[in-house]
N, C-alpha and C positions, 0 to 999 in steps of 0.2 A: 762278475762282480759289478761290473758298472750301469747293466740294465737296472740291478737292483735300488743301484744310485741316482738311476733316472727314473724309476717308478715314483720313487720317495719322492723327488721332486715333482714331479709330475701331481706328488697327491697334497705335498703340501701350498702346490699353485692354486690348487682345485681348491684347497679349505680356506683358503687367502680370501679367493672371489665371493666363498660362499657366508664366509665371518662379514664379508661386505654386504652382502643382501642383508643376508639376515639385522644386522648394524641398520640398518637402512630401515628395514621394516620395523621395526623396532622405537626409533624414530618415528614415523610415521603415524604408530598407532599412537606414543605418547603427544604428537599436538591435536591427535583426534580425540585425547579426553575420553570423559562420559556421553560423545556424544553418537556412540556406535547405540543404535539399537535394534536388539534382540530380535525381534523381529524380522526386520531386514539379513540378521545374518542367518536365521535357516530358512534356503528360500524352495518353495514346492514344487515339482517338476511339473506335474499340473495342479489342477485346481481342484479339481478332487481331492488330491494328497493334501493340501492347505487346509480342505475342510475337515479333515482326519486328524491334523496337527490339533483343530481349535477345538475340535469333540474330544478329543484324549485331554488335549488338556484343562477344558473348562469340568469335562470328568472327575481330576483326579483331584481339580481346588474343591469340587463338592464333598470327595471324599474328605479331604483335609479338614473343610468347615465343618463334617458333620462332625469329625472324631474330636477337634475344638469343641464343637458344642457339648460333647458327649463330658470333656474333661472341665468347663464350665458348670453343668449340671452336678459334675458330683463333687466340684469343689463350692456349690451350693451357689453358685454366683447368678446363675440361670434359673430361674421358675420354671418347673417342669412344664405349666401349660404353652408358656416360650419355646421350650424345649421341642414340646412335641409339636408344635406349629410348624414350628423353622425345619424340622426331621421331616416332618411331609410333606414340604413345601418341594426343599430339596433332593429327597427320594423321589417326588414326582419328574421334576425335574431330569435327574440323576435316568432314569426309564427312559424316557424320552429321547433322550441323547446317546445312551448307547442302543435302543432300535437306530437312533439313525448313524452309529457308531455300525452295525452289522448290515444294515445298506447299503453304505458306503462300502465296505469291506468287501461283501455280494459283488460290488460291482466294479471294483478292482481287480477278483480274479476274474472275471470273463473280460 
């Protein structure tokens, strides 16, 4: 019966120390504000990887912009010849980026 009495304590020391970390941390992020940026917090093991982060992600804003434009066009706001400019610009684009989205990839696995 009394191990039992000392475990418990033993765990509620442990949640003591860690209600203070975490207290602590907590703190710490509220006097840093807005001025954590995003960037800085995923950071790329190599540089390759970094380049794979900004191909995926400049990727998926083209996706976003063209499905905008698409929903632009048929809310009539867009003139199709806009339309289709900006759709080829970006498709061309859009190619470009994931060939070098599958080169990079290439050469990640070896």
């Amino acid at each position: 019966m009394h191990t039992k009495q000392d475990e418990m304590l033993a765990i509620i020391v442990e949640l003591s120390s860690r209600e203070t970390e975490v207290k602590t941390a907590v703190a710490q992020l509220q006097t840093m504000g807005d001025a954590v940026d995003l960037d800085d917090v995923v950071v790329a093991e190599l540089p390759l990887h970094r380049q794979m982060l900004d191909l995926l992600a400049e990727d998926n804003a083209i996706d976003d912009t063209i499905y905008y434009l698409g929903e632009g066009l048929r809310r009539n706001v867009i003139p199709l010849d806009a339309f289709l400019k900006n759709v080829r610009e970006l498709s061309r684009r859009q190619f470009f980026l994931r060939a070098k989205t599958a080169k990079a990839q290439f050469l990640l696995r070896s």
